[in-house]
N, C-alpha and C positions, 0 to 999 in steps of 0.2 A: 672821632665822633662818638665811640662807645664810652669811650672818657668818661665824656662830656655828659651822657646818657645814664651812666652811673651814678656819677656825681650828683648827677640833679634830681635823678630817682634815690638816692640816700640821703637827699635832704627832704623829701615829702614831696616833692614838685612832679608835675607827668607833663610828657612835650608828646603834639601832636604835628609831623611832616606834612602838608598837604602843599599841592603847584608852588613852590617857593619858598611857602610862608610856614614860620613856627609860632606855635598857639602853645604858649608856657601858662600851666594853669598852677596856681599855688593852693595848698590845703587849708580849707579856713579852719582860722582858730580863735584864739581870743585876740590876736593885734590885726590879722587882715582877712580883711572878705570881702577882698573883690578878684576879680579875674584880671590880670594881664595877658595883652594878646599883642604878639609882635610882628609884623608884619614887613617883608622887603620892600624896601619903597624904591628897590635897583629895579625891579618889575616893573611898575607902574608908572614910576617919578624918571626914571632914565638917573636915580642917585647912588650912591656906595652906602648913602646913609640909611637908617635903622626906623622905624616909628613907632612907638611903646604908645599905646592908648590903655588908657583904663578909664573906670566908671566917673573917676574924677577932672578928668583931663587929656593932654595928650604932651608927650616927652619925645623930644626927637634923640636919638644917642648915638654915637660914631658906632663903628665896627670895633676900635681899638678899647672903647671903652667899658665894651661887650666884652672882649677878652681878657681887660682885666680883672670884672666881673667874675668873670668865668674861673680866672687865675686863683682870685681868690675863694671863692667856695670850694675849688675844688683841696686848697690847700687845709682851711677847717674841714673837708669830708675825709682828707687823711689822714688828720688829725684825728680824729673822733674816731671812726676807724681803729686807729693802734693805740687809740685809750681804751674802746670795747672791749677789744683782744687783748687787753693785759701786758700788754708791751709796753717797753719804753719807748716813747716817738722820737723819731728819727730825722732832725731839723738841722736847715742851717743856722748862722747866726743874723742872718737876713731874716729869716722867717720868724725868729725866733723875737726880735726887735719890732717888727711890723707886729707882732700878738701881740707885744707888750704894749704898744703904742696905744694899739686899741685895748687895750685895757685890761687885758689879762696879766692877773698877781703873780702867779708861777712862773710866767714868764719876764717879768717884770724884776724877781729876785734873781731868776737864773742868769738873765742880760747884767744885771746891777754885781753880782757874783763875779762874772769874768771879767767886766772892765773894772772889778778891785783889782781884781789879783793878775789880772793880763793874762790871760789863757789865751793863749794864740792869737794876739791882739796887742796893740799899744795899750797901758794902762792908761784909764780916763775916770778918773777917781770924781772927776763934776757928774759925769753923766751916768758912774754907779749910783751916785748920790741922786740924782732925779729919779733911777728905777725906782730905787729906795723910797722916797718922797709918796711916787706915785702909788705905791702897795702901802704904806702908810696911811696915806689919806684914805684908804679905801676899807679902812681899820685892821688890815692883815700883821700879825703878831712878829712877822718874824723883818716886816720893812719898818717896823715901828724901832726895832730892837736895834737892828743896821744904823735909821736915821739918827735914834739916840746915841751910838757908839759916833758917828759922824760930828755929833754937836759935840761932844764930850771930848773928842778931841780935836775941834777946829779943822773936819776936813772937807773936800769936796766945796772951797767956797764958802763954807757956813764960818763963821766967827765962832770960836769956842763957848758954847753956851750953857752950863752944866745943870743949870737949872732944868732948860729945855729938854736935856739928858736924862735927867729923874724923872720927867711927867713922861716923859715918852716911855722910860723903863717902866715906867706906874702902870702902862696903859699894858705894857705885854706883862706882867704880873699876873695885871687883872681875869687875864685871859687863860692863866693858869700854866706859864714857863717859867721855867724855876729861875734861868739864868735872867731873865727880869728882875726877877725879884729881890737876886743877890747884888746885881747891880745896881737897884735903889736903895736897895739897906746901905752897901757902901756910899754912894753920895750924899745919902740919908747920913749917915755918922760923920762924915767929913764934911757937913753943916751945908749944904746945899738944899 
């Protein structure tokens, strides 16, 4: 429970214990300003289940679905955590997949990274090429660079595309890496 209690006090949130029930209050800011209030409805209702009411509505939630909740902030509160502190964080390749999923770029090259090169892993050169993809599209310089080496030589699925190879090298050029930029000069000279 002090986990729990930490976790949720280092994300801005204050929990208040009374007969049963937990009263999660979040800090407004600019996305929410309302209160959630959680209440046992094993008390009242004779249920397992949970009732999340707010100012808009009312959300029934399992117990399991609580703890995945739970699961996961507590993992970004570690995260953030051993970024504060100047460390390097200390993840699995589970955790590391489920960031990337959700949308983080660093994670996204680091997953895309190992399943090139098989770091303690079957290689799966499709699904580097999705990290890749994903941090690309999101304009990051260095999954732009990957995807362009991926067109350039027909990997991960893609058809050899070299043209696609230049606009994508053009794009991390633009962004001021050198290796970009040598790589479009060459497809640049060899008429692409």
């Amino acid at each position: 429970m002090k986990k729990i209690l930490l976790v949720l006090s280092a994300l801005g949130m204050s929990i208040a214990q009374t007969s049963g029930a937990a009263e999660v209050t979040f800090q407004p800011n600019n996305t929410l300003n309302h209160t959630i209030t959680t209440v046992s409805a094993a008390n009242h209702y004779g249920s397992t289940r949970n009732v999340y009411s707010s100012n808009s509505g009312a959300y029934v939630s399992s117990n399991e679905e609580i703890s995945r909740a739970i699961d996961n902030l507590s993992a970004h509160a570690k995260q953030k955590q051993y970024q504060l502190a100047g460390r390097a964080v200390p993840h699995s390749l589970s955790d590391m997949k489920k960031w990337a999923e959700q949308g983080n770029v660093d994670y996204q090259i680091e997953v895309g990274r190992i399943y090139y090169d098989g770091k303690g892993v079957r290689q799966d050169i499709v699904l580097a090429r999705r990290m890749f993809q994903k941090a690309a599209n999101k304009g990051d310089a260095r999954g732009q660079a990957m995807l362009a080496f991926f067109y350039e030589n027909g990997l991960g699925g893609l058809r050899q595309n070299r043209a696609a190879a230049k606009e994508l090298y053009g794009k991390t050029c633009d962004q001021g890496h050198q290796v970009g930029c040598d790589e479009y000069r060459i497809l640049n000279q060899r008429g692409y």
